[in-house]
C-alpha positions as CSV (number, residue, x, y, z in Angstrom):
1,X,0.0,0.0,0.0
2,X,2.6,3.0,0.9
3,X,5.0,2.0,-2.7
4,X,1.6,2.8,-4.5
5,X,0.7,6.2,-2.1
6,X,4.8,7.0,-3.2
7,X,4.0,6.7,-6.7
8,X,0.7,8.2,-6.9
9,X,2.5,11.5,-5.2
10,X,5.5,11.0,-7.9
11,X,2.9,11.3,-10.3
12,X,1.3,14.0,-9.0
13,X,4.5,16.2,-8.8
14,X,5.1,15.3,-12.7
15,X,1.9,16.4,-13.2
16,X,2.1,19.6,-11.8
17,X,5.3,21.5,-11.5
18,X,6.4,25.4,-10.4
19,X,8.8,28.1,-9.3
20,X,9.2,31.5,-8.3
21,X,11.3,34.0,-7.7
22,X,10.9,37.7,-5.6
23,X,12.6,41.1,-5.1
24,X,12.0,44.0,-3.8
25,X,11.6,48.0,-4.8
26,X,11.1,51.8,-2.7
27,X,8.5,52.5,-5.1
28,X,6.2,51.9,-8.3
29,X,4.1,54.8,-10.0
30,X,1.2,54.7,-12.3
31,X,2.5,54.1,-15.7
32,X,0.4,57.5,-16.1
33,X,2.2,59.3,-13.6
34,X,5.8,61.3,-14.1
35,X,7.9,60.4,-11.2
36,X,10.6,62.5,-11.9
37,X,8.2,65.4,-11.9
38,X,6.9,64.1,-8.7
39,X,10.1,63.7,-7.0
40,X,11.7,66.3,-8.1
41,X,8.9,68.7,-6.4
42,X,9.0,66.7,-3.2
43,X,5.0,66.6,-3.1
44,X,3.4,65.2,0.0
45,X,1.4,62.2,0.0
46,X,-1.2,60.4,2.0
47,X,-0.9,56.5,3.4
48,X,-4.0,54.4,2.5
49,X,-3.0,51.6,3.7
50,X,-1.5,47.6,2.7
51,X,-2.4,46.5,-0.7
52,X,-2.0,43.7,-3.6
53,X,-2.8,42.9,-6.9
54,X,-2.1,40.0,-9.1
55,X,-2.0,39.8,-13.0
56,X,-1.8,36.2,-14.7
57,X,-0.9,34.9,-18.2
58,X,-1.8,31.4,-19.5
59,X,-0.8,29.7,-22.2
60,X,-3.0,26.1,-23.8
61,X,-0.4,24.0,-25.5
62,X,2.5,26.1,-25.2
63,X,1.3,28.2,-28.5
64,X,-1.9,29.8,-27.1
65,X,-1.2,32.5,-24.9
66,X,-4.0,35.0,-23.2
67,X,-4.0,37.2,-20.4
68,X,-1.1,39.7,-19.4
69,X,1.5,39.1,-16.2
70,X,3.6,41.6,-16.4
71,X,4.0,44.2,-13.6
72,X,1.9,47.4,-14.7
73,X,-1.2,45.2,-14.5
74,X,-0.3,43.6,-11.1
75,X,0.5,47.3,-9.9
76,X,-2.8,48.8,-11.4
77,X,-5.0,46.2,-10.3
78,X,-3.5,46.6,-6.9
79,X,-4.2,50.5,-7.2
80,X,-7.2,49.9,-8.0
81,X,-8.1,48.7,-5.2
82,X,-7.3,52.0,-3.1
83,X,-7.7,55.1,-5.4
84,X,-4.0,55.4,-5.1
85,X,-1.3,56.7,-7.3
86,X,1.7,54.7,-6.8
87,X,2.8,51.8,-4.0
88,X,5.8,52.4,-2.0
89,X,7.8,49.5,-0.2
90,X,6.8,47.0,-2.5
91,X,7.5,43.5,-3.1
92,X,7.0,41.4,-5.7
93,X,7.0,37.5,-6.6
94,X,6.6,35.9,-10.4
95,X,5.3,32.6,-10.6
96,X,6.0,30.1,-13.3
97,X,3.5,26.7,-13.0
98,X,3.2,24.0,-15.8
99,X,0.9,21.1,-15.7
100,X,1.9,18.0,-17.4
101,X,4.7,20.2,-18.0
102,X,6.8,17.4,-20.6
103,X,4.1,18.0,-23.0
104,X,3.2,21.9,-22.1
105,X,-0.5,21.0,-22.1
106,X,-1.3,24.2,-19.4
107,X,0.9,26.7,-18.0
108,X,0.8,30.0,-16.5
109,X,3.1,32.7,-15.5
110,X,1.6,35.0,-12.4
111,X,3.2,38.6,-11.4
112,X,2.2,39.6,-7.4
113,X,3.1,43.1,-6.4
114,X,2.3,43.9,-2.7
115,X,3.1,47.3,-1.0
116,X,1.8,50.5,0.7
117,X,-0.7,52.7,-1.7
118,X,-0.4,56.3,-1.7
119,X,-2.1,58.9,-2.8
120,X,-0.2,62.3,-3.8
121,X,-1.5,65.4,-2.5
């Protein structure tokens, strides 16, 4: 009984394999915003507090790709959220996962930014 529990979790692995990688950045604007404008005039801002967004791309078969994981969408989403105009402290993580990876049947690549939105003044 536990050799076929050990190969029905190899399997399961096979099946389903993934990886990510994180870093870290002060802060992220709008892609609307100038933020040399804005730094350069040393405007105030207001905290609104923690917040996170996630933007996903998928792709059927290796060849059919659809969505869009890159980070201007994670940040706006996360933006979104609050009303603000940029994050500061921010992390991020990108996510690679592949099922039946040998064969590429389904895959998708996620982007995750998380920080502090503020609002400029």
């Amino acid at each position: 009984m536990s050799n076929k529990i050990t190969l029905g979790l190899l399997f399961l692995i096979f099946l389903a394999s993934g990886c990510s990688s994180t870093g870290t950045l002060g802060i992220i604007t709008k892609s609307s915003a100038n933020p040399a404008k804005l730094l350069q005039s040393a405007q105030g801002f207001e905290e609104l507090g923690l917040t996170e967004g996630k933007a996903c791309r998928h792709f059927i078969l290796a060849i059919i790709p659809f969505g869009n994981s890159n980070v201007e969408e994670a940040v706006n989403k996360a933006l979104a959220k609050t009303g603000g105009d940029a994050l500061i402290n921010v992390s991020t993580v990108s996510s690679l996962y592949g099922f039946v990876p040998l064969y590429n049947v389904y895959s998708f690549t996620c982007t995750t930014v998380r920080g502090t939105a503020i609002k400029f003044k």
